[in-house]
Structures are given as C-alpha cells and as structure tokens.
N, C-alpha and C positions, 0 to 999 in steps of 0.2 A: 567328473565334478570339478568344476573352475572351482578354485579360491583367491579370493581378494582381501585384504586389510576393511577396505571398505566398499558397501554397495550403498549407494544411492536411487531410490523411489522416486524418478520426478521431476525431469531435464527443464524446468522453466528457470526463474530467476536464482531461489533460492537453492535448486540443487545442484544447480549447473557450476554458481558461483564456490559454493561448499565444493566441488569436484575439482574444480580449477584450481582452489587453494590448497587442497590437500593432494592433487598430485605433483604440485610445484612445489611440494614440500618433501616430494618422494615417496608416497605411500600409495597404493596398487589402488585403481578407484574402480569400478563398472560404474558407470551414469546408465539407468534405464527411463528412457522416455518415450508414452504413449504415440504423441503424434506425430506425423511425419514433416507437418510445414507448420507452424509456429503461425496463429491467428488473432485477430483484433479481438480480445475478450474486454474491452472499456475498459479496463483498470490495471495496473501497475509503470504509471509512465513518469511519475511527480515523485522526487525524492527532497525529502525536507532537509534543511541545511544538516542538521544532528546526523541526519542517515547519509550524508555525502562524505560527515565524518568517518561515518562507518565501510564507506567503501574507499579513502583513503588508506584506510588503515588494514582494510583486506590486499593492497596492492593494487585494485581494480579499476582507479578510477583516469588513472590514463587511458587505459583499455576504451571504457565508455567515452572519455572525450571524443577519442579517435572514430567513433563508432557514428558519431552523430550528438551526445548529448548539448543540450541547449541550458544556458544557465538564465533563469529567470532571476531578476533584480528588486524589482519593486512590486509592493500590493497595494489596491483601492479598495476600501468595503465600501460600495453602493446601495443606497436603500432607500425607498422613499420619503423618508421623513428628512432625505438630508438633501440640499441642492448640489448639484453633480461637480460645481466649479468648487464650494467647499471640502467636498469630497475629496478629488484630488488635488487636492494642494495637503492633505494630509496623508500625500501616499508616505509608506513604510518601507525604508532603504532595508532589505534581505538581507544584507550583509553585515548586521548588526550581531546575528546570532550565534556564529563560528569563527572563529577568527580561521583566516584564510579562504574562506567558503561564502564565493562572493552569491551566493543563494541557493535555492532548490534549483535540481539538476533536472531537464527530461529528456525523455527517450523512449521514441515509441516501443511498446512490448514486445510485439515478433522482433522485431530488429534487438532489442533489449534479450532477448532470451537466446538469442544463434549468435549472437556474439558471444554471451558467456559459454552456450555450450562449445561450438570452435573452439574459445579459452581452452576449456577444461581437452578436449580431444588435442590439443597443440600439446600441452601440460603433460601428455601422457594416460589420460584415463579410458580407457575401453568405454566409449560413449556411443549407445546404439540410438536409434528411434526406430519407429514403427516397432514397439514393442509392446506384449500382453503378461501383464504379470498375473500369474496363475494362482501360484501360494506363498502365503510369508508366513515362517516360523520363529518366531521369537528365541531366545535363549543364551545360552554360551555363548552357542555359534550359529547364527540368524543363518539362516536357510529361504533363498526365492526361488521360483521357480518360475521360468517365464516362457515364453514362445516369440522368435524372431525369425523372419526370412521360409516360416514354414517348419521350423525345426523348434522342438522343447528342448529347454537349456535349464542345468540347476547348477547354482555357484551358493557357496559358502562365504562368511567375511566375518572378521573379528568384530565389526558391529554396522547395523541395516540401519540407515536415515531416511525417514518419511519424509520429504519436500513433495507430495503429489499432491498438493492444494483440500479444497476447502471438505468434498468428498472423499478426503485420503482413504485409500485402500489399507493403508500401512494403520491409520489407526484404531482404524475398524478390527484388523487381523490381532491386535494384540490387544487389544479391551482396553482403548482410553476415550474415556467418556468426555463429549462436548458440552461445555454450557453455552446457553442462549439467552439473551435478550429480549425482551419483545420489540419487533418492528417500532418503527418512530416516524416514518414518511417512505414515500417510493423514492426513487434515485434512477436517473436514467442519464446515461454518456453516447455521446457521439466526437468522432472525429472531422472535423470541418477543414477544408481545402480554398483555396485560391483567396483568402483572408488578405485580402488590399485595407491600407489603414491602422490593425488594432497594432501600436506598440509590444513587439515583440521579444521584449523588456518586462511588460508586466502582465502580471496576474490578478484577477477579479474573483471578489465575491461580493452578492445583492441581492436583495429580497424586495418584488413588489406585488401586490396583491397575489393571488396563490400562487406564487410561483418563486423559487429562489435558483440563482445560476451561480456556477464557477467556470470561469475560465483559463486555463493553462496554456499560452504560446507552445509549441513545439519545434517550430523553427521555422526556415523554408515556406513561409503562408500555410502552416498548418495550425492550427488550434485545439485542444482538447475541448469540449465544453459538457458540465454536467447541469441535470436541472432537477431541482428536491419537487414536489407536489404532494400532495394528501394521499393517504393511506386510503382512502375510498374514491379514487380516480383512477383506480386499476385498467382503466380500456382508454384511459386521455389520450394518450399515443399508439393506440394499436392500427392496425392498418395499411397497404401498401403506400400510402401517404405520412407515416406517423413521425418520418424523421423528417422530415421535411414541413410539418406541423409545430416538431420538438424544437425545431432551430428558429420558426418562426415565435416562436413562444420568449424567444430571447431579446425579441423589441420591446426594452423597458424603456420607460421615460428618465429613472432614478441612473440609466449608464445611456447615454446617448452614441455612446463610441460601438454597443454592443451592434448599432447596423452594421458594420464593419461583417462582423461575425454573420447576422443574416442575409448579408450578401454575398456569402461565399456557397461553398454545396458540401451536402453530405459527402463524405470519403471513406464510410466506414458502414458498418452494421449499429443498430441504436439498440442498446440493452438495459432496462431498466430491471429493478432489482428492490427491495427492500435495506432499509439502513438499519443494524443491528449490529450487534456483537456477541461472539463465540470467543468463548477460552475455554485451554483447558486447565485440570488443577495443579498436573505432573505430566509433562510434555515427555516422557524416559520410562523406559520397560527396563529390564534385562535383556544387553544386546543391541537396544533402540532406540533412538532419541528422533524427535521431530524440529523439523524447524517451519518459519513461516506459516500461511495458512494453513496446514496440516495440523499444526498446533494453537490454530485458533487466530481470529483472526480482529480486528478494530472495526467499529463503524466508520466506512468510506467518508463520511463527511468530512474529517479532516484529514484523509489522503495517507496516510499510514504504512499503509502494509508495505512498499517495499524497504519504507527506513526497520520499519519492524524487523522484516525480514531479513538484510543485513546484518541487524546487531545480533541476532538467530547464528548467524551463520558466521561473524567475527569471534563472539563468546566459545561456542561450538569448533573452532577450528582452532583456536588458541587452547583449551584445554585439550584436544586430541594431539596437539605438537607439544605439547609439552610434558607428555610422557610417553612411552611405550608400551606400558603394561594396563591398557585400555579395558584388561576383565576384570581388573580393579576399578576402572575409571569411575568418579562420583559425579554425574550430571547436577547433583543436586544445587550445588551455586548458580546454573543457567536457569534451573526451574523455579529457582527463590525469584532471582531476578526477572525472569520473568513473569511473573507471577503479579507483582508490585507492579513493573512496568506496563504491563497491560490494564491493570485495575487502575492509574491513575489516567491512562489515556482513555478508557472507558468515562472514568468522571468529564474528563474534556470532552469528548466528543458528546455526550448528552447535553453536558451545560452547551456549550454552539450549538447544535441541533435545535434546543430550547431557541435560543436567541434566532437561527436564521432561516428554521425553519419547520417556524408555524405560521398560519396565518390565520385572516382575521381581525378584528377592528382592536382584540382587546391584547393579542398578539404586539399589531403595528406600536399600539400605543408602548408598551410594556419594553421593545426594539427603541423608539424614541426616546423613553426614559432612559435607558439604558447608553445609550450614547453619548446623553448630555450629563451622565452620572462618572461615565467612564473619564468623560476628559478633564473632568476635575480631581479621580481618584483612579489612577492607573494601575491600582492592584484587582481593581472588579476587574481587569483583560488577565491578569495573569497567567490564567488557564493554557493561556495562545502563548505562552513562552513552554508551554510542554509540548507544544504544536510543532515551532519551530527550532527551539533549542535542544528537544530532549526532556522526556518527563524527570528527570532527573533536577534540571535548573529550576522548576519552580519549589517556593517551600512546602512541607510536607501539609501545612494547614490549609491549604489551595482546596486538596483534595478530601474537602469535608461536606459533608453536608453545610454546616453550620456556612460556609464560603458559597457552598450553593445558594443559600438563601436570601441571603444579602445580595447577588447577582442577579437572581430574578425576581427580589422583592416580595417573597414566598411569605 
C-alpha cells in the first residue's frame, strides 16, 4: 500500500498545477492521469488578466511564458449595427485591469497541460499517465485504487483532489451533486493555422445575423476561434465539411479583418457544445476537496474556466501550506468563496450571452440600443469588469436582477 500526503485525480491543468505547487512545497504528491498524449479538446487556452493574477501568485507564470504563452493586448466588439472603422477606434487597452498584467495570457491546451504536468514530475511528485482509476474511498484516509502499466496499485493520502474535469469520477464517488443551467446557444471552437493579417495583439468579439464569433490570437499565425448559433441548429456544422463550413461562417461584414481568419485552414478538431453552467454547493467531503471543472464549471461564453480554475487551486494550496494538521483542515472558506464567485460569473455570463448571443431582428435592435445606452452610461458594461478584473472588482449591486434589467431594458 503506497502512502502520500496527497493524491491527485486528474493531470490536466488544474491538477497538474495543484501538484507542482505542493510538491515544490515538499509534500509527497501521486498526480494520476488518464490519458497518455494530451489532446485539443477547444477549450482552456484564454486566461483573463484576474486569472494571470492567479498564476503569478502560484509561482507558475514564468513557467508558462517559457512554454509559449501569448499575451493578448487589446479588444474590438464587432456587430452589425456598428460601422467596423467606429468599432475599432474604440478598441480596449487589456492592460487596464491588473496592474502588471499587460492582458490575457494564451497557450495552447496540450502544450498547457505537459508543461504543468513536467512541472509537477521535476517538483518531485510521482506523476503517472496512461492510468485507470478503479475506486475512490472517501474519509480520514482517502483510499484509490487504480491500474497502471498492467498492474493494480492502491495508495493512501492524508487527502484525495478531484481535478478530473467535467465528468469527475472523484465526484461521482463521494456524492457531490452538480447543478445545471439550461442550455443558452451551441458553442463551437476551432483552432485555425497559417492566419496572414489578423493583429496578433488582439482579440474579437461580433455578432451578425445568426451567428456570433470570438477570436483569440495564439501566436505563431495560429488563432483560436469560437462561434455561438441557435439552440435548434444542432446539425449546422455536422459533416466531413463542417469545419471548414464553421470558419467559413466567420465572413462578416460587421469585422472585415475576420477574412484574415477564413483564409487560413483548420488545424484542429471542431467541437461544439452547449453554453451552460454547473456548480456545485460544497466542492469538499471528508478527505476531499475539488477543484476546477470537477467542481463545476462557467458558461464558456466568457472564457473562465482556466482563471476559475487557478484561483481553485491558489486558495487550495495556500490553505494546505499553511498547516500540517490537514484532518482538521476547514475547506469551508474555499467553498464560501467559491460559491459567490461562481454565482456572480454565472450573472455575467447570461447577461453577455443575452447581449451577444441572440439573434434576430428584435435581438439586433435591443444589441443597438444597448450600445448607444452603454457609451453614455458605462456602468450598463460593468458586468465585463468581473470578466476581466475578477468577479470580485465589480460592486455587489451589478449582480442583481434589478442591474439585469436596466441592461436589457426587461
């Protein structure tokens, strides 16, 4: 029977990260991770300045320079009601929301996740892949049981962390119940190549007739790009054509720069998804605590989950270093906090979603108002300072109904 301090469920961002900082702190870690090469799953590449704070402050973010990461500077909202040269000349300097944190970081995912996990295996942490966890036993003394190289292995640890994403196994095993959302639109990404043109500097988001985009530089002529559509267009991009349909779909009139974008080619797999949100109410058993998607996750629309996921795993690592006697440890300040911080980013992500992605005539119009409302009263945007400074920076009246209303004229 091995024993560890800690085991870890879940080698991608958040566990790998969590592993690396706690055995760079000295304490015994297992990192268990299913797959064995690290895959484009569309999403975790974008971290917002708030969450760039949060991996300064984990020690990590030299690590990620070094790795690749790309800092993005400015944004354009594109739409059609607004002419493209008005548009940007109103781009938004990034750098406004952190001091020091000259914007949102990115970094592609596979390459984002084997960097941390390397971290955490340099650090000293017994970090496997091609692993199958068998059983989790909750309690004093968490108990896995897993299967690696052909052989069954069971280890013990003073406490087990869920980081296995949205399906966690780990939350299933110890009965923490997910809440859901209802769906709001599809949501489909791709990774785009050979991108001659777009300012590699900034970041877009636009809405014209059904269809709304985002685009993320990644560096090197690569671009992330996502695209919202209707809840009842479930087959619009199906097909051995579909990504290549998807990118075509990003010829608006309202961003003229986006040809840039469809003249570049797929470089990835296209996955589209539903826009929703999961949380849970108490992310912590006895013995177990979750972090990141494991413990619920943001509607993607405003790109989230890895600043989420960070401040998961900053909170969570500062209270384990900061005592020894862990079967006493009270989760319950990370689960207050997050708690609140997820219910106010849930308010934000529905109000945008509202604004950029509906469509329709009474939509467009409602976007139009909205725009010529905002630039004479710049607390209707405020929601967007929980976006990129931290749900923390906006005030507590943001996140009311009574604030929603007056924003979409309800």
């Amino acid at each position: 029977m091995q024993s560890y301090d800690l085991i870890v469920v879940g080698g991608g961002i958040g566990g790998s990260a969590l592993a690396a900082v706690m055995a760079e702190a000295g304490r015994s870690v297992l990192l268990l991770e299913q797959s064995e090469v690290y895959e484009d799953k569309v999403r975790g590449e974008w971290i917002a300045p708030w969450g760039v704070a949060e991996v300064h402050r984990l020690g990590l973010y030299d690590l990620l320079l070094d790795a690749g990461g790309h800092h993005i500077t400015r944004h354009v909202t594109f739409d059609e009601s607004i002419d493209p040269s008005a548009a940007e000349a109103r781009a938004l300097p990034l750098s406004i929301f952190r001091e020091g944190v000259p914007g949102p970081l990115c970094l592609r995912h596979p390459l984002h996740c084997q960097t941390l996990f390397d971290a955490a295996k340099a650090a000293g942490a017994t970090a496997l892949r091609g692993v199958i966890v068998g059983a989790v036993e909750p309690g004093g003394r968490p108990r896995v049981v897993y299967e690696h190289d052909g052989q069954v292995h069971e280890a013990t640890a003073r406490l087990l962390v869920g980081a296995d994403g949205r399906a966690s196994q780990v939350r299933q095993a110890v009965g923490i119940a997910i809440n859901q959302d209802k769906p709001h639109h599809w949501f489909g990404g791709l990774l785009v190549k050979d991108v001659l043109g777009w300012d590699p500097q900034l970041q877009a988001i636009g809405t014209e007739g059904d269809f709304g985009f985002l685009a993320f530089p990644q560096g090197g002529g690569m671009v992330r790009v996502y695209g919202g559509y209707a809840l009842d267009q479930a087959q619009r991009f199906k097909g051995p054509d579909g990504a290549r349909r998807f990118l075509d779909a990003f010829d608006l009139g309202c961003s003229p720069a986006n040809r840039c974008l469809t003249a570049g080619a797929p470089a990835g797999p296209l996955f589209s998804y539903v826009n929703a949100d999961s949380w849970t109410d108490e992310p912590y058993r006895q013995g177990v605590v979750l972090v990141g998607d494991a413990a619920g996750w943001n509607d993607p629309i405003i790109g989230l989950g890895l600043s989420i996921t960070y401040r998961d795993v900053r909170i969570v690592s500062e209270l384990l270093k900061a005592t020894d006697n862990w079967e006493q440890l009270d989760f319950e300040p990370y689960g207050t906090e997050r708690a609140e911080r997820m219910r106010r980013l849930r308010f934000a992500a529905k109000l945008q979603a509202a604004i950029d992605m509906e469509f329709g005539e009474e939509a467009r119009a409602r976007r139009r108002r909205h725009f010529e409302r905002a630039a004479a009263d710049p607390s209707l945007k405020m929601h967007s300072l929980a976006v990129m400074a931290g749900p923390e920076a906006a005030p507590a009246e943001i996140f009311t109904e009574a604030h929603r209303a007056r924003v979409l004229e309800d």
